[in-house]
C-alpha positions in Angstrom: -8.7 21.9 -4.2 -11.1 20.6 -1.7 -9.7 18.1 0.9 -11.4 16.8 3.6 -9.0 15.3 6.5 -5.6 14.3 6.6 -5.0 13.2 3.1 -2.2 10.3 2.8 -0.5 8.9 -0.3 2.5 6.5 -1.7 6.3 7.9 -1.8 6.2 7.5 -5.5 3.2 9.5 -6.4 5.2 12.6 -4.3 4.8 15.3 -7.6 1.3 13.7 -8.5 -1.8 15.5 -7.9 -3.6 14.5 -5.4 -7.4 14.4 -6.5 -10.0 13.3 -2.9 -12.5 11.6 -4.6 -13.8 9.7 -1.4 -13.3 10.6 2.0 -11.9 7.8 4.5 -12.0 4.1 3.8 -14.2 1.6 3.6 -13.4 -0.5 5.3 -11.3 1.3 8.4 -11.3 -1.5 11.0 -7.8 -2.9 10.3 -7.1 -3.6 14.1 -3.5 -1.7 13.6 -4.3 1.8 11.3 -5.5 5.1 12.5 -4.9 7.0 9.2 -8.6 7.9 8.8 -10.4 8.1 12.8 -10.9 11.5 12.5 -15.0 13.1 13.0 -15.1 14.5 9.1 -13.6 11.0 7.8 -16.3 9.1 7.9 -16.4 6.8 4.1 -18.3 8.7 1.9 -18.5 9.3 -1.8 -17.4 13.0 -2.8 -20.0 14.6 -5.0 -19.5 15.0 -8.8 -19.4 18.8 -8.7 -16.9 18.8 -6.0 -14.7 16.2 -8.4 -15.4 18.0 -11.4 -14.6 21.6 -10.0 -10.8 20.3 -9.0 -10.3 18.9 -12.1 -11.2 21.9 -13.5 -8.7 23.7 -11.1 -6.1 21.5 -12.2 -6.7 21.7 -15.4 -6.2 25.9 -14.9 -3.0 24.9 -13.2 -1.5 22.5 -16.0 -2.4 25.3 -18.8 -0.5 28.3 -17.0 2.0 26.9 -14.3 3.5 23.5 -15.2 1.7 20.3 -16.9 0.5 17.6 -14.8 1.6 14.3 -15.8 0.5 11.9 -13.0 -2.8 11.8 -10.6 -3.0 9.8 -7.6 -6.8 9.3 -6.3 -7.4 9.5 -2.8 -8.9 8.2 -0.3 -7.6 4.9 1.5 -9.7 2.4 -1.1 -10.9 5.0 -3.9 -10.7 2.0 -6.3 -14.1 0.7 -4.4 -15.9 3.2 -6.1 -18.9 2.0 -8.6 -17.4 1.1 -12.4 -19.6 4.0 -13.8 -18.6 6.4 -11.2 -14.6 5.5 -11.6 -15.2 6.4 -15.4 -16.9 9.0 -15.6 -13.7 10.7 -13.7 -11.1 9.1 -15.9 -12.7 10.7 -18.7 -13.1 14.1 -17.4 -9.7 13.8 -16.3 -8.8 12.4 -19.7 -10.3 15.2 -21.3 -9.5 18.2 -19.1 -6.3 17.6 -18.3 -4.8 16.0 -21.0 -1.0 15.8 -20.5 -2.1 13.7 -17.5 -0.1 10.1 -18.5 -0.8 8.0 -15.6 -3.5 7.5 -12.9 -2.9 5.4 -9.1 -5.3 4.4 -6.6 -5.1 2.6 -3.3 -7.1 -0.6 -3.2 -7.2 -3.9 -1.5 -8.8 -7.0 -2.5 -12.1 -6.8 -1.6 -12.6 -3.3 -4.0 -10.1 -5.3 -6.8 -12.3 -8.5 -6.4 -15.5 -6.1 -7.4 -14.6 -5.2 -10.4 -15.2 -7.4 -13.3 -12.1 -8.4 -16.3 -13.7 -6.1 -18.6 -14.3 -3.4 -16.0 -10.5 -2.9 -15.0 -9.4 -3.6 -18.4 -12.1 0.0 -19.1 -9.8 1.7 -16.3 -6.6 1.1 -17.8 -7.6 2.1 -21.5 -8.9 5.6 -19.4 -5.4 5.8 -17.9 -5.3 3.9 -14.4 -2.0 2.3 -14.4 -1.1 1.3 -11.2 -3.4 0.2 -7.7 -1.3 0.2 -4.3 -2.5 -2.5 -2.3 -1.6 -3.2 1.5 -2.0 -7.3 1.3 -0.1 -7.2 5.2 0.3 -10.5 5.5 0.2 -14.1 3.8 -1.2 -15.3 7.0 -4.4 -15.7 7.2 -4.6 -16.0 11.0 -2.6 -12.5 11.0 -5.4 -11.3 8.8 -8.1 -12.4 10.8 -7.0 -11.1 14.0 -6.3 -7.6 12.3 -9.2 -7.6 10.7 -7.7 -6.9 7.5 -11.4 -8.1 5.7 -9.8 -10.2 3.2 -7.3 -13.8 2.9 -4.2 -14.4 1.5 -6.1 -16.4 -1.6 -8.4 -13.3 -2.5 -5.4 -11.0 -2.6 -3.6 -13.5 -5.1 -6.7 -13.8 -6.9 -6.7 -9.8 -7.1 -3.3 -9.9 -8.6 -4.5 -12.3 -11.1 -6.6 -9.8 -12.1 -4.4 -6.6 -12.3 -1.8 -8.8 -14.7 -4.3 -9.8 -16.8 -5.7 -6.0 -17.1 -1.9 -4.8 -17.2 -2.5 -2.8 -14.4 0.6 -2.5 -12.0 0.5 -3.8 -8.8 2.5 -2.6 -5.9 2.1 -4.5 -2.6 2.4 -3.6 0.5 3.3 -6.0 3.6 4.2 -5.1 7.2 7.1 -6.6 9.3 6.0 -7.6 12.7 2.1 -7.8 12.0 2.1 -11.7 13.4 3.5 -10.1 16.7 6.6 -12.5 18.6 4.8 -15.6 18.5 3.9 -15.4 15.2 6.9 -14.1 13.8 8.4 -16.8 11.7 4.9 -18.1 10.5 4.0 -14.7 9.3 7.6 -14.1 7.0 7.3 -17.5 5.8 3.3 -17.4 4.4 3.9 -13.7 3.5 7.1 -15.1 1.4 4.7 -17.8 -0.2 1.9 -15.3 -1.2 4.2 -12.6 -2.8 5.6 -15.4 -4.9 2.2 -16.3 -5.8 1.2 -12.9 -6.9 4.7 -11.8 -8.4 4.0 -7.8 -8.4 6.2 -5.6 -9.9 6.4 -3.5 -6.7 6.8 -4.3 -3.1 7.3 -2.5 -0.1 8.0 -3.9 3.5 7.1 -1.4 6.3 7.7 -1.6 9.7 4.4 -2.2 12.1 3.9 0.4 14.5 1.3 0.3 17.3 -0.6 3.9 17.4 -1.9 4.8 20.1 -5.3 4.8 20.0 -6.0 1.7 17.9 -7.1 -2.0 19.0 -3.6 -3.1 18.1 -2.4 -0.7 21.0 -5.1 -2.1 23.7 -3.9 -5.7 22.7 -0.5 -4.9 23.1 -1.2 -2.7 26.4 -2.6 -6.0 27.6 0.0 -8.4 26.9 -2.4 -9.7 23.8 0.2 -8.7 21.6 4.0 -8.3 21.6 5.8 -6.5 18.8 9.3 -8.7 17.3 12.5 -6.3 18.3 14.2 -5.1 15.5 16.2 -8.0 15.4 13.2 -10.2 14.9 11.8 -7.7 12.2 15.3 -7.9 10.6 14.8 -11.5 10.2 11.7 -11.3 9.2 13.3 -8.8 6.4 15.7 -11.7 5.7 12.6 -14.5 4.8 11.0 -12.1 2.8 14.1 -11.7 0.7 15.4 -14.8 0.8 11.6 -16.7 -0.1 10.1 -14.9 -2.1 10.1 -15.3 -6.3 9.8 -12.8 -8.0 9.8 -13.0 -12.0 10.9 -8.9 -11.6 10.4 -6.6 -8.9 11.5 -3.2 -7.3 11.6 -4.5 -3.7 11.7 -0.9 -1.0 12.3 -1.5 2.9 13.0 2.7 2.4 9.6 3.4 4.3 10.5 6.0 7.6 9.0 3.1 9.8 11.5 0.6 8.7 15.1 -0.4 10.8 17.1 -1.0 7.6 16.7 0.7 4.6 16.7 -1.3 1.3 16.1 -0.6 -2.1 16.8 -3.7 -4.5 16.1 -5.3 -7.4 14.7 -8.8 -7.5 16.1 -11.3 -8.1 19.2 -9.7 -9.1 20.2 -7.7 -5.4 18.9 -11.2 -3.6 22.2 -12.2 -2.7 23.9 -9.1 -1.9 21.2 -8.4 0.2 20.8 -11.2 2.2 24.7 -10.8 2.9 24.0 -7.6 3.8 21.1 -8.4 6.8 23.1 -11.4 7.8 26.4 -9.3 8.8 23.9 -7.0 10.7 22.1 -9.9 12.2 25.6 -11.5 13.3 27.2 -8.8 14.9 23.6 -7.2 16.5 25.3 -3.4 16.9 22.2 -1.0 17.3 24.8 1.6 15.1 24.0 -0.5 12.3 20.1 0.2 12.5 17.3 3.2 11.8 17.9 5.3 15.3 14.5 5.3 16.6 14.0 8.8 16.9 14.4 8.6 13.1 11.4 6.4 12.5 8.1 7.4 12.0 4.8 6.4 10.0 
């Protein structure tokens, strides 16, 4: 398989294959990520015969060693790809490879916003049937000054479009973007824009500032002060304890995160919030992530 680059992808899609059909992101000027700043990651579309000829490599492996039953397409925003270009590789994957029962792809709202009703609606018939999405924040000053490239109204709007398509969503928001000051603002608009989009999915990770990025410089300057893991616990707590979900698999599980959760919403609410509230009572660090333990 060629890959180009460190190649990143969701905990769930851990036994997928993992097909690089772009290289980098699109976008890549989120203030806070560093997953794609190497020299060879520059965006760029891989060529069909590069595409095709791991497919077909895959397709060598399904027949002989073990079926393949789930793809995950990489890079960070692969779902920005052109509608005829995103086809024409859900059919070859369709055809090659044909145990192959679900497709996922990272994408955000600006590459979700591109695509026409009747374009994503194309996808899932060829077998897309879920887009990761890092929304971040429901705050659209937290999005401006991270430079996410997109508001809190275009990423419900996006979600909009994925129920309507029947494509799953899972959402991705991070503790702690909003920095100290902006702590409580941040949980509480984040809260209001996952109840607004009501995804089946949701994870809450942890911000970390990586050295290296403009989140670091702001925060080497005093620009920008990350919540303690206290504050990110309550921040934990608002997201819980706001948002309205009609059904949703709700992780805190990521390696960045103080307190691992994994809950079902709305039925864990309650024990949950018991849960963070002892924690946030009694303050022992015992009860938390050691940080050696926590990682990206």
């Amino acid at each position: 398989m060629d890959q180009i680059g460190r190649i990143f992808r969701p905990p769930s899609e851990a036994e997928s294959l993992l097909l690089q059909v772009t290289v980098g992101c699109s976008h890549n000027e989120c203030t806070y990520c560093a997953m794609y700043d190497l020299p060879e990651q520059g965006f760029r579309v891989k060529p069909w015969a590069t595409v095709q000829a791991d497919i077909a490599e895959a397709a060598r492996f399904s027949a002989e060693v073990m079926p393949i039953r789930r793809v995950f397409l990489c890079d960070g925003d692969a779902l920005i790809l052109p509608q005829a270009h995103l086809v024409r590789i859900l059919e070859e994957l369709h055809r090659a490879i044909p145990s192959v029962r679900r497709v996922g792809i990272y994408g955000d709202a600006r590459s979700i916003l591109r695509k026409r009703p009747e374009d994503l609606a194309r996808l899932k018939e060829l077998g897309l049937g879920i887009v990761y999405h890092g929304v971040e924040s429901g705050d659209d000053e937290v999005l401006e000054a991270v430079n996410k490239g997109s508001t809190a109204a275009e990423a419900a709007r996006a979600a909009a479009l994925l129920r309507e398509a029947g494509i799953r969503h899972s959402v991705m928001v991070m503790l702690g973007l909003g920095g100290r000051e902006g702590s409580a603002r941040h949980a509480e608009r984040t809260a209001a824009l996952l109840t607004e989009m009501d995804p089946p999915f949701v994870g809450a990770l942890t911000t970390t500032v990586v050295p290296g990025t403009p989140l670091a410089a702001a925060a080497a300057d005093g620009r920008f002060v990350l919540p303690d893991p206290w504050g990110m616990l309550e921040e934990l707590q608002v997201l819980i304890r706001d948002s309205r979900f009609t059904r949703c698999r709700f992780h805190s599980n990521h390696a960045s995160n103080y307190l691992p959760l994994s809950l079902n919403l709305p039925a864990d609410r309650d024990r949950a919030l018991d849960t963070i509230a002892m924690i946030l009572a009694r303050r022992r660090p015992g009860d938390l992530k050691p940080e050696g333990l926590r990682g990206l």
